[in-house]
mmCIF file of the N, C-alpha and C atoms, coordinates in Angstrom:
data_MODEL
# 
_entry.id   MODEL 
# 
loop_
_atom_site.group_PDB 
_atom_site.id 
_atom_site.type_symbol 
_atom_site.label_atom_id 
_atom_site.label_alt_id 
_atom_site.label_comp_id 
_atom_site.label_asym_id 
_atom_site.label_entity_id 
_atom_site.label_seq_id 
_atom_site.pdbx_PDB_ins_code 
_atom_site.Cartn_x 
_atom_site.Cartn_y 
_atom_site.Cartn_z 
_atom_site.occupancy 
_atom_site.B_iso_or_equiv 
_atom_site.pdbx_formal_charge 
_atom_site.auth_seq_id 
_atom_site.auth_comp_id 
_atom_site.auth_asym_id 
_atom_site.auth_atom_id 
_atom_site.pdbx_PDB_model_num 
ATOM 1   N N  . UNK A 1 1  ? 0.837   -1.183 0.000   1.00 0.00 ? 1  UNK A N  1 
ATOM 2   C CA . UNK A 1 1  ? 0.000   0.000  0.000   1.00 0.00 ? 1  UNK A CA 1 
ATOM 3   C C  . UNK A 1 1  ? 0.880   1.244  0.000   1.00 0.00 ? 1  UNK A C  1 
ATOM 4   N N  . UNK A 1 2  ? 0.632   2.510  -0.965  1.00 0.00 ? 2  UNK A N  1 
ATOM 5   C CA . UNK A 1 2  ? 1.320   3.520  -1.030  1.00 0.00 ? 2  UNK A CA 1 
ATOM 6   C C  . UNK A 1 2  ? 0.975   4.868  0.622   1.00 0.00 ? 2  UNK A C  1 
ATOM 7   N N  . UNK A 1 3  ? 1.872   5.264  0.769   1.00 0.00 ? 3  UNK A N  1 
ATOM 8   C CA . UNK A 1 3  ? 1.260   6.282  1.718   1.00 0.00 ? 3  UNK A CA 1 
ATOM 9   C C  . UNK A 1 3  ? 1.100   7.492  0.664   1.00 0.00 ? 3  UNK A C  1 
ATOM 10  N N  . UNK A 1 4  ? 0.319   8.732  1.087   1.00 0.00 ? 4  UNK A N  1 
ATOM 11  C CA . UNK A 1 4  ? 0.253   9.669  0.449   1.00 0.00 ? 4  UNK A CA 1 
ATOM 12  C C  . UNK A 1 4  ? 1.379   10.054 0.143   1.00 0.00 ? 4  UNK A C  1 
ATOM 13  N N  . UNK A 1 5  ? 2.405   10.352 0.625   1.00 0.00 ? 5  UNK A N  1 
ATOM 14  C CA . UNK A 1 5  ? 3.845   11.143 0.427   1.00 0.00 ? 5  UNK A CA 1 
ATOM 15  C C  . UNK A 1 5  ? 4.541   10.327 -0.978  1.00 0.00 ? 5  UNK A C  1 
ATOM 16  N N  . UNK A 1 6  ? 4.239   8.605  -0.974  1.00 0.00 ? 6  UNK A N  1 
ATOM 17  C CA . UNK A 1 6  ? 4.917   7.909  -2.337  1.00 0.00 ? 6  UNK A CA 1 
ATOM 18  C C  . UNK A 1 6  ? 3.959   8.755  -3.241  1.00 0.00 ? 6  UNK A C  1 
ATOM 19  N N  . UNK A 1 7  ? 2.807   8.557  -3.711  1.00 0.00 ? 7  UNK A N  1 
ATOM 20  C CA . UNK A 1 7  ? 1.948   9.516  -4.232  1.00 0.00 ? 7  UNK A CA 1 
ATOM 21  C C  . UNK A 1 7  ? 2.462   10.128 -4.762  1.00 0.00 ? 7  UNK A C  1 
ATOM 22  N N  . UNK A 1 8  ? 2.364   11.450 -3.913  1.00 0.00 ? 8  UNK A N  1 
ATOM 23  C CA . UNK A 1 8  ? 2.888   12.832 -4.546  1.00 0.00 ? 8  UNK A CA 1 
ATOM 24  C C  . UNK A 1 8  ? 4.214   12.502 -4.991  1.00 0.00 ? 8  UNK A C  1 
ATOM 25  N N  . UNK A 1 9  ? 5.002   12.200 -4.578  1.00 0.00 ? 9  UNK A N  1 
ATOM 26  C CA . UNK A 1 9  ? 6.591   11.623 -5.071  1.00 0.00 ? 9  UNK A CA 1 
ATOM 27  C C  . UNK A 1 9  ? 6.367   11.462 -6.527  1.00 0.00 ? 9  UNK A C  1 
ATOM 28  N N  . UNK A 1 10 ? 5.813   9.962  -6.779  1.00 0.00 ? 10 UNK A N  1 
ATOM 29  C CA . UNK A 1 10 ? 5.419   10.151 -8.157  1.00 0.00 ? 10 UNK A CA 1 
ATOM 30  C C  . UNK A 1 10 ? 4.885   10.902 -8.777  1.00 0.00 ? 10 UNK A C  1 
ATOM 31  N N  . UNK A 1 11 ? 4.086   11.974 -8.131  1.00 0.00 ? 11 UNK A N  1 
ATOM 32  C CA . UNK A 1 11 ? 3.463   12.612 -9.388  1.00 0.00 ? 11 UNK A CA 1 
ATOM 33  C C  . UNK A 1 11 ? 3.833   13.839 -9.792  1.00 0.00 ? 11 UNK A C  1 
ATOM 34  N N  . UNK A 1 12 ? 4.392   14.155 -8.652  1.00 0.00 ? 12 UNK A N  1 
ATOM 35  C CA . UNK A 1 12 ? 5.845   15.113 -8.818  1.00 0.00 ? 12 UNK A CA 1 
ATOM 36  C C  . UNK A 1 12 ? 6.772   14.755 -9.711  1.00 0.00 ? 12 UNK A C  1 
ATOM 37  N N  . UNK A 1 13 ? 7.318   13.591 -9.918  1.00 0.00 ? 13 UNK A N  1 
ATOM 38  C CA . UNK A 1 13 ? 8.708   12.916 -10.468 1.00 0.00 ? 13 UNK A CA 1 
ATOM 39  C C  . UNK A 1 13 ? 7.966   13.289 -12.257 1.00 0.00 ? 13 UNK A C  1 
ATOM 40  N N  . UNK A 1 14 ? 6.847   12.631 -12.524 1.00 0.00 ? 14 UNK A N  1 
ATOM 41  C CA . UNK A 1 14 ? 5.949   12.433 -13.490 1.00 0.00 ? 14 UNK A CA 1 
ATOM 42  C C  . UNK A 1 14 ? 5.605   13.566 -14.119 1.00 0.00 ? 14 UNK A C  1 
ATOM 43  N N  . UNK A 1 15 ? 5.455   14.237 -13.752 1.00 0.00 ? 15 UNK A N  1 
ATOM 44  C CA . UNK A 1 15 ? 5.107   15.546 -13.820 1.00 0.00 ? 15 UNK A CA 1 
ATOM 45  C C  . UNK A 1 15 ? 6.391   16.644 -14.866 1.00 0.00 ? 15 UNK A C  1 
ATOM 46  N N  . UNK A 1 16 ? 7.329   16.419 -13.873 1.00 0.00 ? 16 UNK A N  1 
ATOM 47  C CA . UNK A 1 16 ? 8.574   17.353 -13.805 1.00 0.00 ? 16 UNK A CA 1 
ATOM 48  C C  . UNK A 1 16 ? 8.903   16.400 -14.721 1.00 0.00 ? 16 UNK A C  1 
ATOM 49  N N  . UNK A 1 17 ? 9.185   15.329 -15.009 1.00 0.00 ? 17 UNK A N  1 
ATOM 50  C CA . UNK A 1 17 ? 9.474   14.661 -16.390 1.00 0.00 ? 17 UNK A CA 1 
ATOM 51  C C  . UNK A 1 17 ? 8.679   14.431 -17.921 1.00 0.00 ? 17 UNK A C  1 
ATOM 52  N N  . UNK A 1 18 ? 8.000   15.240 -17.534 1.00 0.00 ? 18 UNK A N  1 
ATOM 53  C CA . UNK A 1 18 ? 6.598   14.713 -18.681 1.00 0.00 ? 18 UNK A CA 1 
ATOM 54  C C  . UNK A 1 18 ? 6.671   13.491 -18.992 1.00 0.00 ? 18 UNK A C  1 
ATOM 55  N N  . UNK A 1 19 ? 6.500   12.755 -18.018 1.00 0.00 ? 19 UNK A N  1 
ATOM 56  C CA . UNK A 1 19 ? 6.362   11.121 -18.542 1.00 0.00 ? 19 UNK A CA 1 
ATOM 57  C C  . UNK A 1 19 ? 4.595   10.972 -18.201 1.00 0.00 ? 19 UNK A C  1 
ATOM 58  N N  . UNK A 1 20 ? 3.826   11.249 -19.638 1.00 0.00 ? 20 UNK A N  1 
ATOM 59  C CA . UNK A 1 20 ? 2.257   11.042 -19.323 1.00 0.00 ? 20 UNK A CA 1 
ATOM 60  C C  . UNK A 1 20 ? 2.138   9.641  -19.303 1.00 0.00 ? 20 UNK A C  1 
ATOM 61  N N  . UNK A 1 21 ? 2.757   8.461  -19.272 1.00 0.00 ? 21 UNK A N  1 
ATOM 62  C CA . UNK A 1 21 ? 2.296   6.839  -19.390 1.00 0.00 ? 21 UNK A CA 1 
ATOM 63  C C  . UNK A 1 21 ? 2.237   6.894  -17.521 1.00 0.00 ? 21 UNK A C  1 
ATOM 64  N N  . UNK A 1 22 ? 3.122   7.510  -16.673 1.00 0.00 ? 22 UNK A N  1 
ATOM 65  C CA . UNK A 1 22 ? 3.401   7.666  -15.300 1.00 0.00 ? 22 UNK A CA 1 
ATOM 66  C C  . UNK A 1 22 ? 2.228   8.327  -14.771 1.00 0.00 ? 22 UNK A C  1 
ATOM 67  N N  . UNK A 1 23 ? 1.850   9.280  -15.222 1.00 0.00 ? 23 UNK A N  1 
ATOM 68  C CA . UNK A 1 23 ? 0.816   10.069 -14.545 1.00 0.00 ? 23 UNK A CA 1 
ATOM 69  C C  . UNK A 1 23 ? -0.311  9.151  -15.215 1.00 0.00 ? 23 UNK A C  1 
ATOM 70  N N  . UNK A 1 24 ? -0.437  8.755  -16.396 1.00 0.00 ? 24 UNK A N  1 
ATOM 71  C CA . UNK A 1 24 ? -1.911  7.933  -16.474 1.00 0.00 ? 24 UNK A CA 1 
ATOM 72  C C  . UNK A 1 24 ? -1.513  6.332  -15.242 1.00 0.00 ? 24 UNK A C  1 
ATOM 73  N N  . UNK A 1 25 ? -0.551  6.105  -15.128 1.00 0.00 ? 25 UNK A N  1 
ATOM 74  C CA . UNK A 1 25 ? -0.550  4.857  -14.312 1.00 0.00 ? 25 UNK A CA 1 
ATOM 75  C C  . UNK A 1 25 ? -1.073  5.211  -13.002 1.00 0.00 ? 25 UNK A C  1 
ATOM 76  N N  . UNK A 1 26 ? -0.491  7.108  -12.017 1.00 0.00 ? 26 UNK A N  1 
ATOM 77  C CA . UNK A 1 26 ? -0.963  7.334  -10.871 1.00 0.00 ? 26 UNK A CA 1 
ATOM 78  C C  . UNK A 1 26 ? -2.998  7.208  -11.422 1.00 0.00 ? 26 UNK A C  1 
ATOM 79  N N  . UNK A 1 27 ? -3.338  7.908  -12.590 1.00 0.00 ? 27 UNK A N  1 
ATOM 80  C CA . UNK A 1 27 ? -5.017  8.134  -12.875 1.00 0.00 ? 27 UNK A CA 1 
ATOM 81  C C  . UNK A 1 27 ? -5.724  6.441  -12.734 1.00 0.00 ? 27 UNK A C  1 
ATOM 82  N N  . UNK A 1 28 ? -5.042  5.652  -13.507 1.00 0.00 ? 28 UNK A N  1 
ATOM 83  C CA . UNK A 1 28 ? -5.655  4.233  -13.026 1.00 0.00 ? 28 UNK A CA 1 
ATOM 84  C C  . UNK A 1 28 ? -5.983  3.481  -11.969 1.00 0.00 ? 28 UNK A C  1 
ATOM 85  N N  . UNK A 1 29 ? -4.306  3.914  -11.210 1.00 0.00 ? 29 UNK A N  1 
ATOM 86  C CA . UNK A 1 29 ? -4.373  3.326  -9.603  1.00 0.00 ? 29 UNK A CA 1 
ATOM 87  C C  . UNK A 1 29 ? -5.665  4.360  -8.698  1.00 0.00 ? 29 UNK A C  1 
ATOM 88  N N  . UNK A 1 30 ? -5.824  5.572  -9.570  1.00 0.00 ? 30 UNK A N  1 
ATOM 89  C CA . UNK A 1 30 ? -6.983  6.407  -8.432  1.00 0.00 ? 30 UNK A CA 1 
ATOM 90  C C  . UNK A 1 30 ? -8.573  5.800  -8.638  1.00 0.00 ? 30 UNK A C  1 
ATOM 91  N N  . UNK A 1 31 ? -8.734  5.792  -9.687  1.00 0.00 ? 31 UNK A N  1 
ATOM 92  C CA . UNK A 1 31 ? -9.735  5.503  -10.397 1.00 0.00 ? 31 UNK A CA 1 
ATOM 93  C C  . UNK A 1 31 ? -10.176 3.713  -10.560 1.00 0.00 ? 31 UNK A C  1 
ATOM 94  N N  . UNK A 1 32 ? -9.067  3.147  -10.494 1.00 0.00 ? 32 UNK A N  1 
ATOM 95  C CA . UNK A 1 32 ? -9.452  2.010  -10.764 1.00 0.00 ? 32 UNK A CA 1 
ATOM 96  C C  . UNK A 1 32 ? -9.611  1.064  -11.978 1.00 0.00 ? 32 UNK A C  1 
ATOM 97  N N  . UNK A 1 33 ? -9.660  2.062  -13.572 1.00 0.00 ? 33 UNK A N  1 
ATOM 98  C CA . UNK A 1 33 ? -9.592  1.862  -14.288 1.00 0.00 ? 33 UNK A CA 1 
ATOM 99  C C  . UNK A 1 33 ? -9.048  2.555  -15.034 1.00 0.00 ? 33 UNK A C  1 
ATOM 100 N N  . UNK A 1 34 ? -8.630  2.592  -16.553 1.00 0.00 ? 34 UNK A N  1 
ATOM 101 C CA . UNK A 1 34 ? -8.224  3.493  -17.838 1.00 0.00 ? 34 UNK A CA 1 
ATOM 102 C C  . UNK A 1 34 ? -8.868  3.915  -18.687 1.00 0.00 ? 34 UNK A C  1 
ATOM 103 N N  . UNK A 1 35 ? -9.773  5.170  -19.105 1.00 0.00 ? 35 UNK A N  1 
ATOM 104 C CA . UNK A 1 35 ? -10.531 5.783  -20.259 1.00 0.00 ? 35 UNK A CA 1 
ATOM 105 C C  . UNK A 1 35 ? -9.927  5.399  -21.055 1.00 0.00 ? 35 UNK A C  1 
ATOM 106 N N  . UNK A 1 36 ? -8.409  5.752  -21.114 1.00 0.00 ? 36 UNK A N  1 
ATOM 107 C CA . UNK A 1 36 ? -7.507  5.777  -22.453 1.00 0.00 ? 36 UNK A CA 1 
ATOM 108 C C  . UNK A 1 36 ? -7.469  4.783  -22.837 1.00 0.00 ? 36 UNK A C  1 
ATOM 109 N N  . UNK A 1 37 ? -7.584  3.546  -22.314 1.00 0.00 ? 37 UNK A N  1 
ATOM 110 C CA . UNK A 1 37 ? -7.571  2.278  -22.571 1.00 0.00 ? 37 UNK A CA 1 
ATOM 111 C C  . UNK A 1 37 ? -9.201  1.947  -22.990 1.00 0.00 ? 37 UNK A C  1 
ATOM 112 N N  . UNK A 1 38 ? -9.636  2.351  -22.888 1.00 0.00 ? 38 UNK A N  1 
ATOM 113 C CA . UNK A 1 38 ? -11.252 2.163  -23.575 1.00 0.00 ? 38 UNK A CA 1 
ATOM 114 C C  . UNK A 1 38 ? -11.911 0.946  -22.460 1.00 0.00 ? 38 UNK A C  1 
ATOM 115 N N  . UNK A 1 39 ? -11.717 0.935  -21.178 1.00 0.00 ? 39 UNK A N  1 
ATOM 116 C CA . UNK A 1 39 ? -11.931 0.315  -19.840 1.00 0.00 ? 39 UNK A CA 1 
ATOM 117 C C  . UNK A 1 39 ? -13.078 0.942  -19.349 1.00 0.00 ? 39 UNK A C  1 
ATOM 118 N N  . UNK A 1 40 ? -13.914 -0.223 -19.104 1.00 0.00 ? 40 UNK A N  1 
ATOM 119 C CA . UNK A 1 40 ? -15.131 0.434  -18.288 1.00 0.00 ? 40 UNK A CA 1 
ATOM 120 C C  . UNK A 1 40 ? -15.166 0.654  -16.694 1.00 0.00 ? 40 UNK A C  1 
ATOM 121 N N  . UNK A 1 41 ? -15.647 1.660  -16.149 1.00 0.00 ? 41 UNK A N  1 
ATOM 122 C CA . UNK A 1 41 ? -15.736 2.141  -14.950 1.00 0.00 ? 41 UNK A CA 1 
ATOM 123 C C  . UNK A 1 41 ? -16.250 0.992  -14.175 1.00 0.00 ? 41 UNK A C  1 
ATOM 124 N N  . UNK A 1 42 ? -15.911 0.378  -13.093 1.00 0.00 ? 42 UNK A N  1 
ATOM 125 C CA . UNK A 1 42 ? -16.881 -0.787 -12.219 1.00 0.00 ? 42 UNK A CA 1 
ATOM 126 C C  . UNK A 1 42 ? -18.089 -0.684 -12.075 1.00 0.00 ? 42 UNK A C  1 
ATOM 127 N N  . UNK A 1 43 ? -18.724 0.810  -12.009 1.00 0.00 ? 43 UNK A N  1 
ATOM 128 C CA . UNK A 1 43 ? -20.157 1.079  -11.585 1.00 0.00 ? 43 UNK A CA 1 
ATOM 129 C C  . UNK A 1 43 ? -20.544 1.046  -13.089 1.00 0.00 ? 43 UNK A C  1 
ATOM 130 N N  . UNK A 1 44 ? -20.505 1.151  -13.884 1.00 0.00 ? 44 UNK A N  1 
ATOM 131 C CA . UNK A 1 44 ? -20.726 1.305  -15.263 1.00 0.00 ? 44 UNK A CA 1 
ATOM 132 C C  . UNK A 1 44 ? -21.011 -0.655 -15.479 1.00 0.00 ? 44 UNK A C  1 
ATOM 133 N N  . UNK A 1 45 ? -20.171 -1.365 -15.376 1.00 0.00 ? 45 UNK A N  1 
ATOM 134 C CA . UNK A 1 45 ? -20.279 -2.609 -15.804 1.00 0.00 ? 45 UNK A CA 1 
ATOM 135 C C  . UNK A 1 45 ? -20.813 -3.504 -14.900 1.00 0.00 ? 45 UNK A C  1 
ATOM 136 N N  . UNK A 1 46 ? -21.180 -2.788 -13.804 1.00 0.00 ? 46 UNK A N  1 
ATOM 137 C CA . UNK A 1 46 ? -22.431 -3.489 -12.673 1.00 0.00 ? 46 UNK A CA 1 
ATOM 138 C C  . UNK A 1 46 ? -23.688 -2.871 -13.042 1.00 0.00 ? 46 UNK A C  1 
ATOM 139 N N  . UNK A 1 47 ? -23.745 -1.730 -14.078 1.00 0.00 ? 47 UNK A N  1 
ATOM 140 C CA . UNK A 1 47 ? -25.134 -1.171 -14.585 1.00 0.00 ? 47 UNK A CA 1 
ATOM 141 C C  . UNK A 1 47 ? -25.299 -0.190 -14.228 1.00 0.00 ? 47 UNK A C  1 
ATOM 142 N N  . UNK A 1 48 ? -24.860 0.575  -13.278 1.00 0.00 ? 48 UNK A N  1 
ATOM 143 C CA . UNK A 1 48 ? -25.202 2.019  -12.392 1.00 0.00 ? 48 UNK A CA 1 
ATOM 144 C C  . UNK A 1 48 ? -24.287 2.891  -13.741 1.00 0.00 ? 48 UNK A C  1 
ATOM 145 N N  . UNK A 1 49 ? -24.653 3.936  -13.523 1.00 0.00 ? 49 UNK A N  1 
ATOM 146 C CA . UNK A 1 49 ? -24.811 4.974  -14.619 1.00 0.00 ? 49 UNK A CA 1 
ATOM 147 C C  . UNK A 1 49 ? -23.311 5.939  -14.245 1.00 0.00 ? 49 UNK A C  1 
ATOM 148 N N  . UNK A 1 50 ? -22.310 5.835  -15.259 1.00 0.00 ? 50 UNK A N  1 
ATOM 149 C CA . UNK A 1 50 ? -21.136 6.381  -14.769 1.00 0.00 ? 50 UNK A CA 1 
ATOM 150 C C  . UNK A 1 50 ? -21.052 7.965  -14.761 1.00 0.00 ? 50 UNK A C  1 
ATOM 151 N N  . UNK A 1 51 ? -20.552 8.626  -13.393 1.00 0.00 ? 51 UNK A N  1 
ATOM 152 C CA . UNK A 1 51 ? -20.699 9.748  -13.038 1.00 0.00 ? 51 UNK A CA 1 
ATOM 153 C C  . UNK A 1 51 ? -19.185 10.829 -13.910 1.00 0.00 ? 51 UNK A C  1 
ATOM 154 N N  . UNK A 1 52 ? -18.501 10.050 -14.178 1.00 0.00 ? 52 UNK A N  1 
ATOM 155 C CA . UNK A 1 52 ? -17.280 10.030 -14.956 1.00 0.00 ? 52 UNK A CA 1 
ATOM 156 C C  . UNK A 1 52 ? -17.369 11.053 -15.784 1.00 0.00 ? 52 UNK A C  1 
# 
């Protein structure tokens, strides 16, 4: 499990590097899934209506 401080670390590091594959990896781990990847939301594929 990350604490907040690894977090920001990365997204700081990610950031200041323009590495966008890094910052979409922190958006997946938040979210749970990938838009960019054409991935459906969990509430979306249990039927509930994605707020997304």
């Amino acid at each position: 499990m990350r604490t907040t401080a690894d977090v920001i670390d990365r997204f700081n590091r990610a950031f200041v590097e323009h590495d966008p594959a890094a910052l979409n990896g922190l958006i997946v781990e938040a979210l749970g899934y990938s838009k960019t990847a054409g991935e459906v939301p969990p509430a979306a594929a249990d039927g509930e209506e994605s707020r997304a």
